[in-house]
C-alpha positions as CSV (number, residue, x, y, z in Angstrom):
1,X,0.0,0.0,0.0
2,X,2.8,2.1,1.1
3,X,4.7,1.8,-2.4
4,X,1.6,2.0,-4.3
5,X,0.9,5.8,-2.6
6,X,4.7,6.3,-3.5
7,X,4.1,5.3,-6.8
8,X,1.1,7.7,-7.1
9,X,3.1,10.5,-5.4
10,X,5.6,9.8,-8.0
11,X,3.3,10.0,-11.2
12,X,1.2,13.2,-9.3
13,X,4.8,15.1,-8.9
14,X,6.2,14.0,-12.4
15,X,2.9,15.2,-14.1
16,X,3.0,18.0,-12.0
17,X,6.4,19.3,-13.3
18,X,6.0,18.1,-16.7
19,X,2.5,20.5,-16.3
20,X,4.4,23.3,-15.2
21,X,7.6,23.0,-18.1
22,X,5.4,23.3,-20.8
23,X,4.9,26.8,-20.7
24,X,8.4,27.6,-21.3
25,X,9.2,25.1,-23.5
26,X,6.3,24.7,-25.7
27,X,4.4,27.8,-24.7
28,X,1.3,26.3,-23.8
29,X,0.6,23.8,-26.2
30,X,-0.5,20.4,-24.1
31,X,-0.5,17.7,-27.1
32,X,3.0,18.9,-29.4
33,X,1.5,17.3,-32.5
34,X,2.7,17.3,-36.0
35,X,1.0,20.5,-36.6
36,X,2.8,22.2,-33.7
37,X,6.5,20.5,-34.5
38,X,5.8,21.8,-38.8
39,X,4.7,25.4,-37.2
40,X,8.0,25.4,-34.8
41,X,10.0,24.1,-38.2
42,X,8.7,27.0,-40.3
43,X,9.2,29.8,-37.5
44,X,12.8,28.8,-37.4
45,X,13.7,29.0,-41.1
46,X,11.5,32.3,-40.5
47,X,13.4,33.4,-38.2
48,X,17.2,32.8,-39.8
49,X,15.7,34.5,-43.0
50,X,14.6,37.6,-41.0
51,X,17.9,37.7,-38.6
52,X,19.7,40.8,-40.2
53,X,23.6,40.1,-40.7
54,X,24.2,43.9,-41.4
55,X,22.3,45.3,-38.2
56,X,23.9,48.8,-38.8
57,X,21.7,49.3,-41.9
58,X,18.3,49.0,-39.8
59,X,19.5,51.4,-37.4
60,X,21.0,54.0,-39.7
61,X,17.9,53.7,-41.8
62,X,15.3,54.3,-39.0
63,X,17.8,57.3,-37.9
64,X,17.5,58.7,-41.4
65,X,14.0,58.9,-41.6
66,X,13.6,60.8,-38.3
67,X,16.2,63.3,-39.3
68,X,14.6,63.6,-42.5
69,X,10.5,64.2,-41.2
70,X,12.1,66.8,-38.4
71,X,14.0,69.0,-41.0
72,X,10.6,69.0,-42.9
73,X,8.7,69.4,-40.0
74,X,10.7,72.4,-38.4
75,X,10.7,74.1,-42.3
76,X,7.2,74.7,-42.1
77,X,7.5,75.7,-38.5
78,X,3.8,74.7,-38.6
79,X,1.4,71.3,-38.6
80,X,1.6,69.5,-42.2
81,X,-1.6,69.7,-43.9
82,X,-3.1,66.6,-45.5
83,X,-3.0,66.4,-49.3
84,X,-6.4,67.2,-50.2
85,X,-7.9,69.0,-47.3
86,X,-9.9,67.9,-44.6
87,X,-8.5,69.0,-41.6
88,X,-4.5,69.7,-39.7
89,X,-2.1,66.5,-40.2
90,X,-0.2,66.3,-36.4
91,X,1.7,63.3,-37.1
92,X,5.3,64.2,-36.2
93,X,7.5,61.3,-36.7
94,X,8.4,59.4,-39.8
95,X,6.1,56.3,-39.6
96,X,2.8,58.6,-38.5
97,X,3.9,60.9,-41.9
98,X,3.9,57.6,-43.9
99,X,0.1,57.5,-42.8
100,X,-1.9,60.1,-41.1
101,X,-2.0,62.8,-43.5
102,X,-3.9,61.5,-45.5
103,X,-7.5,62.7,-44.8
104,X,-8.8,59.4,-47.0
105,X,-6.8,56.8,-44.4
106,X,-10.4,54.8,-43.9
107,X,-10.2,54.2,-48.2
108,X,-6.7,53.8,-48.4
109,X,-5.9,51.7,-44.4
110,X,-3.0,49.3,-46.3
111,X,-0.9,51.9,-46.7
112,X,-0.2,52.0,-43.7
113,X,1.4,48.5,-43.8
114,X,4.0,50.2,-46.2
115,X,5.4,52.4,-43.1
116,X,7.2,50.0,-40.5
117,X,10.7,51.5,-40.0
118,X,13.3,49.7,-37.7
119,X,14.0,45.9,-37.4
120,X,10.2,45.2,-38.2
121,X,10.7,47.3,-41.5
122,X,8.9,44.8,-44.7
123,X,6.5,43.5,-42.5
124,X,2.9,43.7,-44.5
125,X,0.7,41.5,-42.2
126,X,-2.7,40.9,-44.6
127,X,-2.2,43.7,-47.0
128,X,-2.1,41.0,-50.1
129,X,-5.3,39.9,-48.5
130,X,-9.0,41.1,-48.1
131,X,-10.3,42.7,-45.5
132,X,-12.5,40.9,-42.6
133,X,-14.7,43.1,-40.4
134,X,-15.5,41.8,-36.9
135,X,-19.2,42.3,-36.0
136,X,-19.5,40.4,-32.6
137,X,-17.4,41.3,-29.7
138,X,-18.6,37.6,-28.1
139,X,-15.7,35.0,-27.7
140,X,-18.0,31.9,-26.4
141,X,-16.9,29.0,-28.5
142,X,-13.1,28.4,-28.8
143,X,-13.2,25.4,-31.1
144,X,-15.8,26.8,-33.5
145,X,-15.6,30.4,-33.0
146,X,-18.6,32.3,-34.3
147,X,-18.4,34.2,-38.1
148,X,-17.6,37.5,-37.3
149,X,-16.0,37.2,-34.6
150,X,-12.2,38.6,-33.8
151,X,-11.3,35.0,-33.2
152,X,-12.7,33.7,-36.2
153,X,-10.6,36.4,-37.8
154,X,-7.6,35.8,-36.5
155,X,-7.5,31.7,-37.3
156,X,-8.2,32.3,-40.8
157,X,-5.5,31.0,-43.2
158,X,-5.1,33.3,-45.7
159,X,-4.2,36.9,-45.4
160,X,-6.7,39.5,-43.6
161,X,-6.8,43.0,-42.5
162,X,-8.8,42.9,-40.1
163,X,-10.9,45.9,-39.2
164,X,-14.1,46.8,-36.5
165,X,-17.3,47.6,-37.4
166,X,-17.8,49.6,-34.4
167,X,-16.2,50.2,-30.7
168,X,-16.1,47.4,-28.6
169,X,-15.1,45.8,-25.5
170,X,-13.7,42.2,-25.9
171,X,-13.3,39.6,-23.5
172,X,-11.3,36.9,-24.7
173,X,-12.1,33.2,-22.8
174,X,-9.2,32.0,-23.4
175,X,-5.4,33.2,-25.4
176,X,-6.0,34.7,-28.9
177,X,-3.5,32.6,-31.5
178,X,-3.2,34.0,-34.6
179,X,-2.2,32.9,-37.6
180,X,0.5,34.5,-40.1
181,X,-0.2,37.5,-42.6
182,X,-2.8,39.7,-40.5
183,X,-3.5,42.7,-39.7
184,X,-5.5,44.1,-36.9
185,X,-6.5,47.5,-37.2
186,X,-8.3,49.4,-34.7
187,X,-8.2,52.4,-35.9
188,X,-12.3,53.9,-36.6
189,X,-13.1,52.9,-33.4
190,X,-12.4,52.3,-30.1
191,X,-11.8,48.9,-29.1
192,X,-10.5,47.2,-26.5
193,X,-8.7,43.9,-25.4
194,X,-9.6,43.7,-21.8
195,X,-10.6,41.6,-18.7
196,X,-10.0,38.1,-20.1
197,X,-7.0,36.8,-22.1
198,X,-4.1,38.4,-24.1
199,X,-3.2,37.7,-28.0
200,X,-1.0,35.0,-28.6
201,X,1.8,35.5,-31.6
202,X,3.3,31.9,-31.6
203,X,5.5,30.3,-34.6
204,X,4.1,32.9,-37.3
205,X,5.0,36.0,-39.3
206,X,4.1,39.0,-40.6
207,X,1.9,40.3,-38.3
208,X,0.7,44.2,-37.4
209,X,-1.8,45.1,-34.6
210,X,-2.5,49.0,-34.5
211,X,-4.6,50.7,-32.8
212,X,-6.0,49.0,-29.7
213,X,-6.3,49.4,-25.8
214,X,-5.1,46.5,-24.2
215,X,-5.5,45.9,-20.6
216,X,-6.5,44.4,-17.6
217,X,-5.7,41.0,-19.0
218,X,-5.4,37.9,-17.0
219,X,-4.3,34.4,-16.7
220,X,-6.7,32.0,-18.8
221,X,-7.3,28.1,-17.6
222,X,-6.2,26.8,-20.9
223,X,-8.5,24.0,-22.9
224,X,-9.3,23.3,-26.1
225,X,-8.8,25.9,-28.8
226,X,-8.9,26.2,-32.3
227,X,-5.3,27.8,-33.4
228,X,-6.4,27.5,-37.1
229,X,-9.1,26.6,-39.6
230,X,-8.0,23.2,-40.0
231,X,-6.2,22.4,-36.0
232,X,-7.4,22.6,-32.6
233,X,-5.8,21.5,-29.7
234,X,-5.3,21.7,-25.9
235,X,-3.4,24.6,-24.4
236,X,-2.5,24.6,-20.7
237,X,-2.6,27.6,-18.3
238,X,-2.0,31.1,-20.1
239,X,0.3,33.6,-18.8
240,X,-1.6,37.0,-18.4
241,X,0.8,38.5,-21.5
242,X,-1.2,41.4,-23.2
243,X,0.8,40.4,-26.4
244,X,2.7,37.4,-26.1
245,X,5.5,36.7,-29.0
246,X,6.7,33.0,-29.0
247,X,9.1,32.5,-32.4
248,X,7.5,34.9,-34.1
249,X,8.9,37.5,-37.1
250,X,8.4,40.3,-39.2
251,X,5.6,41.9,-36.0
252,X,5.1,45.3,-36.4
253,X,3.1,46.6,-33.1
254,X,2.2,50.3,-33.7
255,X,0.2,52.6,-31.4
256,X,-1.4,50.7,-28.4
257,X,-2.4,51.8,-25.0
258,X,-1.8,49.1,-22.6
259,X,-1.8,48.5,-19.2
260,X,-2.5,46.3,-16.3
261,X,-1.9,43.1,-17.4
262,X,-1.1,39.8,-15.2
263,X,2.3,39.5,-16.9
264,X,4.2,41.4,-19.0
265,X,2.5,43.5,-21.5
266,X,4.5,42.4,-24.4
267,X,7.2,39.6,-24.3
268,X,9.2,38.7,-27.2
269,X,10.7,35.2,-26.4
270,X,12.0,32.1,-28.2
271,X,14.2,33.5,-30.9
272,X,11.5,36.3,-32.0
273,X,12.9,38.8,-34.0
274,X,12.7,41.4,-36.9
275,X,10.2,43.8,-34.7
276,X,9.3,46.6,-34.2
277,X,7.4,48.6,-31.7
278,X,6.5,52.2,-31.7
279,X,4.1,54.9,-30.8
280,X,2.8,53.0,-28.0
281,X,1.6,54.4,-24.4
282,X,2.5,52.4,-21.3
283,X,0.9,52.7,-17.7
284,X,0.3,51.1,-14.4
285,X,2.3,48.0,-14.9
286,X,5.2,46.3,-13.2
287,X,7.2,44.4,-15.8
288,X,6.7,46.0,-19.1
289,X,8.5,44.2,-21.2
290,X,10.7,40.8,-21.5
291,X,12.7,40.4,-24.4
292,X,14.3,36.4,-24.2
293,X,13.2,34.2,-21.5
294,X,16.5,32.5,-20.4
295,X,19.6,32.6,-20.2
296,X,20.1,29.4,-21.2
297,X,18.3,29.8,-24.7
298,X,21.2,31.1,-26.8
299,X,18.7,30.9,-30.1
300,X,17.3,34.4,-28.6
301,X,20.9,35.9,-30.1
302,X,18.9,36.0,-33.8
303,X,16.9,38.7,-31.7
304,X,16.7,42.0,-33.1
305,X,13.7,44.5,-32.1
306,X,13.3,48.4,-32.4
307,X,11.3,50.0,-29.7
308,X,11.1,53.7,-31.1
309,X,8.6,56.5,-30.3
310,X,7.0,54.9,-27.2
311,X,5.7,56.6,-24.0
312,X,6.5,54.8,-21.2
313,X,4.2,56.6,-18.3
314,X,2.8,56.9,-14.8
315,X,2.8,53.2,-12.8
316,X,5.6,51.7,-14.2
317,X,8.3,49.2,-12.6
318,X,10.9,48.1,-14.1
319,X,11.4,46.1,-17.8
320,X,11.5,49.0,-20.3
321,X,12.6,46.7,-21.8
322,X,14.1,43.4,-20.2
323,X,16.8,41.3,-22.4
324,X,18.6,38.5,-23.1
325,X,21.0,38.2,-25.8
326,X,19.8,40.1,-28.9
327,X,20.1,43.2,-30.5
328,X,18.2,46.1,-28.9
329,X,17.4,49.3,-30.7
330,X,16.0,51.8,-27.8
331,X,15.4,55.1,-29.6
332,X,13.9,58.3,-29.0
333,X,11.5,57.1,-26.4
334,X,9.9,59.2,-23.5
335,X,11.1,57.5,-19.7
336,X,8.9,59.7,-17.8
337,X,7.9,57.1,-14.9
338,X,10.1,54.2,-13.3
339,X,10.0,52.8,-9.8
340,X,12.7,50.8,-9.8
341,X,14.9,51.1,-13.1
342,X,14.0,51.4,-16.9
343,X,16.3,48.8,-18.8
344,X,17.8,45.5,-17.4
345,X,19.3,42.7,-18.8
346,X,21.4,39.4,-19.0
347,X,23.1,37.0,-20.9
348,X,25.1,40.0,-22.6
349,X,22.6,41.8,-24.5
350,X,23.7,44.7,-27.0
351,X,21.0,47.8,-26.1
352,X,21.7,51.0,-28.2
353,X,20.0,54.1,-26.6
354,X,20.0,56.8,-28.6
355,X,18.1,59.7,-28.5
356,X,15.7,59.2,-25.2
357,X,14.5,61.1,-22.7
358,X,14.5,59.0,-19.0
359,X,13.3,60.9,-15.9
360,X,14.5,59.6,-13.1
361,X,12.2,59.2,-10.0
362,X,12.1,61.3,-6.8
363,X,13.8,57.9,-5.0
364,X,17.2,57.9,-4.6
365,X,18.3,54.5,-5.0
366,X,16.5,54.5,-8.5
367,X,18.4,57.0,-10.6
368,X,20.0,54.2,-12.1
369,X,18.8,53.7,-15.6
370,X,20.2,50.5,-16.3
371,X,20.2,47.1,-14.3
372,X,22.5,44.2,-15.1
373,X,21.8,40.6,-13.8
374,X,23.3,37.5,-12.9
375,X,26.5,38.6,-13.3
376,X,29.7,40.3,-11.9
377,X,30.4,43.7,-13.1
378,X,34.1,42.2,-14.5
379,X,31.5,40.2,-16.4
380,X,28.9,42.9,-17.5
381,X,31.5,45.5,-18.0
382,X,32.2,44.3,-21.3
383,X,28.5,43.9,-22.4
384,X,27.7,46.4,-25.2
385,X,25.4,48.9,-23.6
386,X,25.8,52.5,-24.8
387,X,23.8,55.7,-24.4
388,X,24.1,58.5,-27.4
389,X,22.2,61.5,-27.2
390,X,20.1,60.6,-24.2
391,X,19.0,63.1,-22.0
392,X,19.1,62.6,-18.4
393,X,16.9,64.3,-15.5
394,X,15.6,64.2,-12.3
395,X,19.4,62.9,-11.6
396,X,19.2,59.8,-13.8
397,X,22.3,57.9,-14.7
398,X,23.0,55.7,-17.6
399,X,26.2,53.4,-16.7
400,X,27.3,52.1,-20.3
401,X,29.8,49.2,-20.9
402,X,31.3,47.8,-23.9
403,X,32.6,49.0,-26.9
404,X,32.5,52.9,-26.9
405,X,32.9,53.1,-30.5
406,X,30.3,50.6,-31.2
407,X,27.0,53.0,-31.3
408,X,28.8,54.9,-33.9
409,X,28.6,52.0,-36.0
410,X,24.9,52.2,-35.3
411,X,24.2,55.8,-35.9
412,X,25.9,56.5,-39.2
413,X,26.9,59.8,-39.8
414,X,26.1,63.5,-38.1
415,X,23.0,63.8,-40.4
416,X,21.8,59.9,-39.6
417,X,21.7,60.1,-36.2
418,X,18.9,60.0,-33.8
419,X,17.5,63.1,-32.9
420,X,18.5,63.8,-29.2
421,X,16.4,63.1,-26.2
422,X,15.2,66.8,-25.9
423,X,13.1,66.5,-28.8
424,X,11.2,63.7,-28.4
425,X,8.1,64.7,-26.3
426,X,7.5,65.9,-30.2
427,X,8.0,62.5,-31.4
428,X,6.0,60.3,-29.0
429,X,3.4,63.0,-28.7
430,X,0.8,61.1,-30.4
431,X,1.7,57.9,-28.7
432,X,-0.7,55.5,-27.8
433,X,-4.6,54.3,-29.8
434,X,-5.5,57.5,-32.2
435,X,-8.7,59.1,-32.0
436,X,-8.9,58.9,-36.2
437,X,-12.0,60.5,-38.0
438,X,-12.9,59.5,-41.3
439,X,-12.7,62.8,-44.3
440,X,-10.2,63.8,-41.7
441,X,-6.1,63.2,-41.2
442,X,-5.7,60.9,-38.6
């Protein structure tokens, strides 16, 4: 009797753990079938397609373009006007100018998928496809969703740009998984992720979401779901991500408000790369952002993510972002809130900062911009973290390592570099879900 309650211990605590793994190794997928292992296959070529051997370019690039739209902008010394009339064009950074001067933006919404700038730059999500308007804020049935239906949207396997037919609340049941080539566009109404599950980005590419609030998102009990037209399957215990990218490329995530989420609000994880993330508005969270998982998963070195244009605001912790391994691109971002430090790191990282503003908070023992991790400083010393054209108040302190020629590398010439950290409560001053009008520039 005694052995057989051994036994059954045994089985209970392997289970257990092998319960508990799965999250990090297979990101919630219970039953690792054969559609699983060919999506896992196809992310990784994805992924060694996307990684950028000349990282340099990106950078430069991306630098260009805001030099560029603020020598136009200050020429006018005045708001652009759209085209053809129909109102005052605000946008004051190179990918809202790609965009929101044009007063027809509701006729012509794919051309916004030709404006990504930074590591996410190409990424088109479902502008080859046709568009799919979700009717039905309801998320009841997760193996057959319901026509209309933001899940039923999002599972579809073809391109879609996927639009709103009016403002709504959503309350995801259980994680969103989407499939490659999409595009969810918010913009025309107000609508909101919230008080249920996050979205799910796992083994795809090519995928945009603009435009939404996402918030007060929690941990989901996992079940049956359908991750595709043709595949369901089991998924264990969600994490409480807002956006959750699992060996994903090409994602361009482009003016969200989020906040309040169980987890991070957007992790990028398991060799995820080519993003880019910008114009967003961040509040009332503890760790923002998480940018590789381990430091024992070395594939997260193909990482390479822009975070440009983004206000990070009252209630925040710490991860602005936190990373592992790749290559960072933090630039001209507004730090205006941290409690306990804006970027951390491990597993030597390379984080360019150029052109941010960080406000330190009244707390002395929190000036520090930067935090380094489990490991020594003769170990971290020699991590590439640099600082160009920041600015620094409050008393905030940037402690770089590394290379200290290595952000020139990254910031080209005089007239390619980043515009300096005074000047970017202009740039992120429309951060965050628009309030776009149609006949009118966004």
């Amino acid at each position: 009797m005694a052995a057989s309650s051994n036994g059954s211990f045994s089985l209970f605590f392997f289970f257990s753990f092998f319960v508990v793994i799965i999250p990090t190794l297979q990101a919630h997928v219970a039953e690792y079938d054969d559609y699983w292992k060919q999506r896992e296959l196809e992310a990784k070529e994805n992924a060694n397609k996307a990684y950028n051997l000349n990282p340099e370019e990106v950078t430069q690039h991306f630098n260009h373009h805001v030099a560029r739209t603020l020598m136009e902008f200050n020429s006018t010394r005045r708001h652009l006007r759209g085209r053809r009339g129909g109102g005052i064009c605000q946008a004051t950074n190179p990918i809202d100018q790609c965009w929101r001067c044009d007063p027809n933006w509701f006729r012509n919404r794919k051309r916004l998928a030709d404006c990504a700038l930074g590591f996410g730059s190409g990424t088109t999500g479902g502008k080859s496809g046709r568009f799919y308007v979700v009717t039905d804020p309801s998320d009841d049935d997760m193996v057959n969703p319901k026509p209309g239906t933001l899940r039923h949207a999002v599972i579809q396997k073809r391109p879609l740009w996927i639009v709103f037919s009016r403002s709504m609340i959503i309350k995801l049941k259980q994680e969103l998984i989407m499939t490659s080539d999409k595009t969810i566009d918010g913009r025309g109404a107000n609508v909101h992720i919230a008080y249920g599950a996050g979205i799910t980005v796992q083994f795809v590419k090519n995928i945009i979401i603009h435009g939404l609030h996402i918030h007060d998102i929690t941990p989901a009990s996992g079940g049956l779901i359908r991750d595709a037209e043709d595949h369901f399957g089991f998924r264990t215990k969600s994490d409480g991500d807002g956006i959750s990218l699992f060996g994903a490329t090409n994602v361009w995530l482009d003016h969200l408000s989020m906040y309040r989420c169980f987890d991070g609000l957007i992790d990028a994880i398991q060799a995820s790369t080519a993003i880019t993330i910008s114009n967003c508005h961040f509040t009332d969270h503890n760790e923002v952002m998480l940018f590789g998982a381990s430091d024992s998963y070395s594939e997260d070195q193909k990482m390479q993510i822009t975070v440009a244009f983004t206000h990070f605001g009252k209630g925040l912790v710490q991860r602005m972002p936190r990373c592992r391994w790749g290559l960072i691109h933090v630039v001209n971002n507004d730090y205006t809130h941290w409690l306990m430090y804006a970027i951390g790191g491990s597993s030597q990282p390379t984080i360019i900062s150029q052109g941010n503003r960080f406000v330190a908070p009244p707390n002395i023992a929190a000036k520090e911009v930067t935090k380094r991790e489990y490991a020594p400083p003769e170990v971290s010393k020699s991590w590439n973290w640099r600082s160009e054209g920041d600015v620094m108040e409050n008393g905030a302190v940037f402690t770089q390592s590394g290379d200290s020629n290595i952000s020139r590398k990254f910031a080209g010439d005089n007239f390619m570099s980043a515009k300096p950290g005074h000047m970017v409560s202009l740039l992120t001053k429309h951060s965050g879900t628009l309030n776009c009008i149609r006949g009118r520039p966004c």
